[in-house]
ZAMARGU-4260 file (C-alpha; in steps of 0.2 Angstrom, whole numbers, plus 5000, padded with zeros to 4 digits):
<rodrens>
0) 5239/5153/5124 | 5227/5152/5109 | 5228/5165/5093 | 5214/5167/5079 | 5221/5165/5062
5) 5216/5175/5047 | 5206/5159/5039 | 5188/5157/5040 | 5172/5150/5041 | 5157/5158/5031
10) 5136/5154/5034 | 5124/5162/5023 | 5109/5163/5030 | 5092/5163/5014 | 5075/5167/5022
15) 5062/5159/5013 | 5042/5163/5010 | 5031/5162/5027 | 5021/5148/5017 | 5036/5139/5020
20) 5040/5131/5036 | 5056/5122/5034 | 5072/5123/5042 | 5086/5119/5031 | 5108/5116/5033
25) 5117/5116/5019 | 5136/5111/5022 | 5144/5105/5006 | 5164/5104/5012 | 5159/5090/5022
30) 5142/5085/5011 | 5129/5087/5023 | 5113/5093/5017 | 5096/5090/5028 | 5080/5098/5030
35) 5067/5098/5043 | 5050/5102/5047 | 5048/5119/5057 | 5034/5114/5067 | 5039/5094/5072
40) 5054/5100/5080 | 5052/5097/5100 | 5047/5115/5105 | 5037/5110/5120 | 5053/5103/5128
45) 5065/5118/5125 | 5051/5130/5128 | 5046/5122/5143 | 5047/5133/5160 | 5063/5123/5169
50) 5072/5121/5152 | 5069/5138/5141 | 5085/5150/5141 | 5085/5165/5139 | 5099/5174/5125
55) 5106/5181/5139 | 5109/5168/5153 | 5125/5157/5154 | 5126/5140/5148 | 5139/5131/5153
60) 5133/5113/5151 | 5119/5104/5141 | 5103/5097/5148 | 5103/5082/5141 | 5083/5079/5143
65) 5086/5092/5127 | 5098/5084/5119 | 5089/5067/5118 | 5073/5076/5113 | 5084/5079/5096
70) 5087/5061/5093 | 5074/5058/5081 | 5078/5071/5073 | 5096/5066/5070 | 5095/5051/5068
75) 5087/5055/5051 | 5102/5064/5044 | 5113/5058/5030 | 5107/5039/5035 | 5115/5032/5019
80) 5134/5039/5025 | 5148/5028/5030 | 5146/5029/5051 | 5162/5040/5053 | 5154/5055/5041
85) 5137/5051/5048 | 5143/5055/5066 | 5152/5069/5058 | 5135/5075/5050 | 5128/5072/5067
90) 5136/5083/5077 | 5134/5097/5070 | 5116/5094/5064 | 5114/5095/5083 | 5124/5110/5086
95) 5114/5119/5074 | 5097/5110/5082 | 5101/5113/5097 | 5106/5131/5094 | 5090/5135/5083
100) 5078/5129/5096 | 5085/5137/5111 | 5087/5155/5103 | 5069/5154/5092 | 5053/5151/5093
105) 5040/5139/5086 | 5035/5157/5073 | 5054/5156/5068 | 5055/5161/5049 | 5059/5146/5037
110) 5078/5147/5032 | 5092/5141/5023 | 5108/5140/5033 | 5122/5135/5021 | 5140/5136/5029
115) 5156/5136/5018 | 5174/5136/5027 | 5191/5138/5022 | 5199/5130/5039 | 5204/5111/5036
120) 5192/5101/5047 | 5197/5089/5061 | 5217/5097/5057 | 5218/5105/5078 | 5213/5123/5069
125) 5195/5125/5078 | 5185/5124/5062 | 5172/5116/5072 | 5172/5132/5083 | 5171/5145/5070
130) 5156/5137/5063 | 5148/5136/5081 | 5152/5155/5081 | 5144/5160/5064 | 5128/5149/5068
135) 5128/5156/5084 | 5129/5176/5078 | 5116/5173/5064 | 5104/5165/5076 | 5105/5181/5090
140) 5105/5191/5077 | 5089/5183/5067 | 5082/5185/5087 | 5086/5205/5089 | 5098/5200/5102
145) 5113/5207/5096 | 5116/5225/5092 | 5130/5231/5079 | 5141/5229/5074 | 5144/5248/5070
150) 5161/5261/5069 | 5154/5270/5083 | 5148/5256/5093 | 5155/5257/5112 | 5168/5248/5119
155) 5158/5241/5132 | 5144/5238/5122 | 5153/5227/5108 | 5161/5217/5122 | 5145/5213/5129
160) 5137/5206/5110 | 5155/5195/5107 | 5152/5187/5126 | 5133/5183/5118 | 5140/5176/5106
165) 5154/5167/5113 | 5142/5159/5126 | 5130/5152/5115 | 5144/5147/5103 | 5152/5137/5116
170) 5137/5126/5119 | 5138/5121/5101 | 5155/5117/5102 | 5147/5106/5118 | 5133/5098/5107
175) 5150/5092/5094 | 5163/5088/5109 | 5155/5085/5126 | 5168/5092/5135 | 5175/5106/5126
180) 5190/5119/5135 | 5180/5135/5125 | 5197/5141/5119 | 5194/5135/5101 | 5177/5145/5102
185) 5184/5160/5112 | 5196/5164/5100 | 5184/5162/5084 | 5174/5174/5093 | 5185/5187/5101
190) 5200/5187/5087 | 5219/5192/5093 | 5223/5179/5106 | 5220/5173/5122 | 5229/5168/5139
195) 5216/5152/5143 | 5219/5142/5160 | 5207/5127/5167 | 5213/5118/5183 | 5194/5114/5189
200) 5183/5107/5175 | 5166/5109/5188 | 5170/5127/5185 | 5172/5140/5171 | 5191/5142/5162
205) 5199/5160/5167 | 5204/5168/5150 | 5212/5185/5148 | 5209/5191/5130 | 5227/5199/5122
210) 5219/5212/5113 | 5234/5220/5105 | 5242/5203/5099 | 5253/5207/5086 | 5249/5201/5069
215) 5262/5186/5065 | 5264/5180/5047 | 5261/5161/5049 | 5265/5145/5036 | 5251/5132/5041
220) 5254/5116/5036 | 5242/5103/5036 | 5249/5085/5039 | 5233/5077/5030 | 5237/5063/5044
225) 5220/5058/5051 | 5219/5063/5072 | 5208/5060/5084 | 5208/5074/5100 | 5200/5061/5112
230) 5216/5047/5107 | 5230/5060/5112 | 5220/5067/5128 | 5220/5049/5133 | 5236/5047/5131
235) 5243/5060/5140 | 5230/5055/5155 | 5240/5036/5154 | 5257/5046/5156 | 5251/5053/5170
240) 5244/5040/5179 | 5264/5029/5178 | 5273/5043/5179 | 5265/5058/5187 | 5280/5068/5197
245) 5287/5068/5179 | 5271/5073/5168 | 5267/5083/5179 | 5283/5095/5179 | 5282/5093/5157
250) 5264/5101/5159 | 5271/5115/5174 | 5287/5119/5161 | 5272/5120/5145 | 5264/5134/5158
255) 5280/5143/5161 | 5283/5144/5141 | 5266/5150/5140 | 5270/5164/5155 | 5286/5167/5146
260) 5277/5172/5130 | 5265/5182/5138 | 5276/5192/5146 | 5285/5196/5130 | 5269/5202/5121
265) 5266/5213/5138 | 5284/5220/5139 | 5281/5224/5120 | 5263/5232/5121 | 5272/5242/5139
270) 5285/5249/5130 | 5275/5255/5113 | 5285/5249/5103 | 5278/5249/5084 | 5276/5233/5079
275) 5286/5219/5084 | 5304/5218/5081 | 5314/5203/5077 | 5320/5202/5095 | 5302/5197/5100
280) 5299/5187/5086 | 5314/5177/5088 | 5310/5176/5107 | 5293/5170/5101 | 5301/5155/5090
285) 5310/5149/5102 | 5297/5147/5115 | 5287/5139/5101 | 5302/5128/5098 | 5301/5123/5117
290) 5283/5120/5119 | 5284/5106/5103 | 5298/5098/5113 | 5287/5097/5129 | 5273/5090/5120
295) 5284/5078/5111 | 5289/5072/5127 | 5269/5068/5133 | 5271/5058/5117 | 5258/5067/5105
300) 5269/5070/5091 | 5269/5059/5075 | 5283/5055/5065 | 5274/5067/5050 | 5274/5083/5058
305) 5293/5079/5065 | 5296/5077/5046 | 5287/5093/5042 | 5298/5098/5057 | 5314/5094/5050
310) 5310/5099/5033 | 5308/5117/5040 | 5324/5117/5050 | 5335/5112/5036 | 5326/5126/5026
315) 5331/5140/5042 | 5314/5151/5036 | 5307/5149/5054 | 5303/5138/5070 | 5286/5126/5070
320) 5275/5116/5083 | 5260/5107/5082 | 5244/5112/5084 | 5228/5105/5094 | 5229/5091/5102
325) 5243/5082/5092 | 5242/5065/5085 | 5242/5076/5066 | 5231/5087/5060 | 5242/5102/5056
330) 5258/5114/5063 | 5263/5131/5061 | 5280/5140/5058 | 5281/5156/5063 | 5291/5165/5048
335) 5309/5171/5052 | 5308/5190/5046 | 5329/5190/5046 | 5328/5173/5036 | 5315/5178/5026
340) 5320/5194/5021 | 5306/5201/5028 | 5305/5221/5035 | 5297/5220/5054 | 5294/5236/5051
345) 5280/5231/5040 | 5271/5221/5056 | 5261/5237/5063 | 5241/5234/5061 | 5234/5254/5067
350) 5222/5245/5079 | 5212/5228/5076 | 5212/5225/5058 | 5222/5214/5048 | 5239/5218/5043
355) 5236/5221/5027 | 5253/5228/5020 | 5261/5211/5030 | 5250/5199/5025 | 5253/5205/5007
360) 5273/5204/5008 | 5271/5185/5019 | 5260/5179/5001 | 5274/5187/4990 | 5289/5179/5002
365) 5280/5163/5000 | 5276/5164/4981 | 5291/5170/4975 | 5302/5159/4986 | 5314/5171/4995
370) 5327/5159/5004 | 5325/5143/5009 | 5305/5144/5006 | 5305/5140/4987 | 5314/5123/4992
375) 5304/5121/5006 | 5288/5122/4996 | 5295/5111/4982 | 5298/5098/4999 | 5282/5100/5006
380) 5272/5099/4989 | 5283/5083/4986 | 5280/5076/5002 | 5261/5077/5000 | 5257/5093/5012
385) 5244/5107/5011 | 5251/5122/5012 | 5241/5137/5019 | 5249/5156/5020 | 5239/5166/5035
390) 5241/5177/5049 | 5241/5175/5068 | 5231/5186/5078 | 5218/5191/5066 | 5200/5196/5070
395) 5185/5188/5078 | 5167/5188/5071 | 5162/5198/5056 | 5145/5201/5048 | 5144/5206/5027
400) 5125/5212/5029 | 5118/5216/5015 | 5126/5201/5008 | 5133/5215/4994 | 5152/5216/4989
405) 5161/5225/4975 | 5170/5211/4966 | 5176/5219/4949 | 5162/5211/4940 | 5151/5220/4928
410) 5138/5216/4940 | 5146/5225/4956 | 5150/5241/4947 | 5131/5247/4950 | 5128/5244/4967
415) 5138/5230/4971 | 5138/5210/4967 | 5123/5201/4978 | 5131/5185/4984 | 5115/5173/4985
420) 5114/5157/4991 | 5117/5151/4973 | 5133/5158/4970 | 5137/5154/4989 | 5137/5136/4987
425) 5141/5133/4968 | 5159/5141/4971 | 5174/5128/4971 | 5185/5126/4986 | 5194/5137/4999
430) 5202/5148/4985 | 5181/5150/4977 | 5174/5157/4994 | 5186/5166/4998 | 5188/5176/4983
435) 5167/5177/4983 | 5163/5183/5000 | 5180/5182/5009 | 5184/5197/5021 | 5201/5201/5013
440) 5199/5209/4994 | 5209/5206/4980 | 5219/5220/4986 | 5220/5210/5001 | 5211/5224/5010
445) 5197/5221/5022 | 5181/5223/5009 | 5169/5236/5010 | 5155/5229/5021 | 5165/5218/5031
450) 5158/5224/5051 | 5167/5219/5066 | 5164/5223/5085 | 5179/5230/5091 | 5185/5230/5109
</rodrens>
């Protein structure tokens, strides 16, 4: 089981002059900055007959005869870069490439694509995905391909653009992973959560979108300890090669948790209830509690999140586990309402917006240090952790067009405050875009402008 959280990526997409005919990605969090020529681009091979899809088909691989096509136009990006960013800088020049050719034409307007995202990279949290997602969304969109999204758009109808998108985001995700499970980009697109299982890689995952996950309130830490998904995978694979009986019955008791889970949310959602009280989310915790055991056990742990772990306990505001793959990266604690002093009464979202009024008291909780969480903080700053407060179970992909919002600025009063590409990348950190162009206002209502297909 997979949940969205309320961070996000953001792309700003800058048509320029038809005189011009470049392509451009900007990407400062991870300082990659490249353009290219429109018209060198390998067009003949995507547009050729046996390769050319169309927005609507399945693609559930690559064609590698495409993806060596873009070779010379990689290999030219951020050549001065030590070799780990550079194949950083790589991957996703060829997600975006390979995006940008399959869903355009050789008469595609010159652009400026600059991304800016507020999810810690390479930290198990699909940052990689949700900029897969946005590229994916502006590219359909800049090719009439996607319609909405609208308040009195159709079910049926927004379910069909968010599978367009999810499709086409997936093979991004493909282009910067090889072999990717499509959770990561499932979620990013869909929001809420996700049941996601894969038994038979030469086939597609089965996923069964929760659409009325409750909204959690979440402490994110990340660990800052460097992870590698590929190392932790291999490991497990090496367990299960000496012992598999006993793998093997780790991995069928992780899928029992994950059933168990379920069918709490289920029984929650059967009986209407209003929220979700703290039965539930203590029921939640302690599966989460399990599940980080298990995983401990296929050894891919570290001995930083089993301090952030124990730092947690000993403050009693909640129960963690890690996240992703393992190895480091980052782990969430789902909040203790009891301990926290938080109302559950507070956790009821009126359909699939955020929780405002809960993610509101979570910030106040975690600012003003009710309980254990002011020492807790004081530990994890000390201790060198980033803290993020979010939500679990937020919404998927949105679209600000026009680029307007009301910002409190002199500027905004008359019309609104245009965010251009300028102010887009000049911004300083997580904090900057999100207060620019983020989807929650100061208010911490969802801005005016904001549009999401709802399912």
């Amino acid at each position: 089981m997979a949940a969205a959280i309320s961070l996000r990526s953001y792309l700003h997409v800058h048509t320029l002059t038809k005189s011009s005919r470049t392509v451009s990605l900007f990407f400062p969090d991870i300082s990659l900055s490249h353009t290219w020529s429109i018209d060198v681009l390998p067009w003949t091979t995507f547009q050729h007959p046996s390769k050319k899809r169309n927005y609507y088909d399945l693609v559930t691989a690559l064609d590698h005869e495409l993806v060596a096509s873009l070779k010379p136009h990689i290999d030219t990006v951020s050549p001065d870069f030590p070799p780990h960013d550079r194949r950083i800088h790589a991957h996703t020049a060829t997600a975006f490439l390979y995006l940008f050719l399959s869903l355009g034409s050789p008469r595609s307007h010159s652009c400026i694509y600059s991304l800016r995202s507020a999810i810690p990279p390479g930290a198990g949290l699909g940052s990689s995905a949700s900029v897969t997602v946005c590229l994916a969304t502006a590219l359909l969109l800049q090719a009439h391909a996607l319609s909405g999204p609208h308040p009195d758009q159709p079910a049926p109808e927004s379910a069909t653009q968010l599978e367009r998108i999810n499709r086409w985001a997936f093979v991004g995700e493909c282009c910067i992973h090889g072999n990717p499970s499509g959770i990561d980009n499932t979620v990013s697109t869909q929001g809420k959560a996700a049941v996601f299982q894969r038994t038979d890689y030469a086939r597609p995952p089965s996923v069964r979108m929760l659409r009325r996950f409750p909204s959690l309130p979440l402490l994110l830490v990340n660990t800052r300890q460097v992870r590698s998904t590929a190392t932790e995978v291999a490991k497990v694979a090496a367990l299960r090669e000496r012992h598999p009986e006993i793998a093997d019955g780790v991995l069928e008791a992780i899928g029992r948790v994950t059933g168990s889970a379920d069918e709490v949310i289920a029984r929650a959602e059967g009986e209407g209830r209003e929220g979700v009280g703290e039965e539930t989310i203590r029921h939640l915790g302690e599966l989460m509690g399990i599940n980080h055991g298990l995983l401990v056990a296929l050894g891919v742990s570290h001995p930083k999140l089993e301090r952030l772990r124990a730092l947690v306990e000993q403050a009693g505001v909640g129960w963690t586990k890690l996240t992703g793959a393992g190895g480091g990266g980052c782990a969430i604690t789902l909040l203790d309402p009891k301990a926290c002093g938080m109302d559950h009464t507070e956790r009821e979202t009126g359909g699939s917006e955020i929780d405002v009024p809960l993610m509101e008291k979570g910030r106040r909780l975690l600012e003003n240090g009710v309980g254990g969480l002011k020492q807790l903080e004081r530990d994890l700053e000390a201790e060198g952790f980033e803290k993020f407060e979010t939500i679990l179970g937020g919404d998927g992909v949105g679209v600000l067009y026009p680029a307007v919002l009301h910002n409190g600025s002199e500027e905004s009063q008359e019309g609104g405050e245009e965010i251009d590409q300028e102010k887009f990348l000049s911004v300083q950190g997580r904090d900057g875009v999100e207060k620019l162009v983020g989807v929650l206002g100061p208010g911490r209502g969802v801005r005016e402008g904001w549009r999401f297909w709802t399912v």
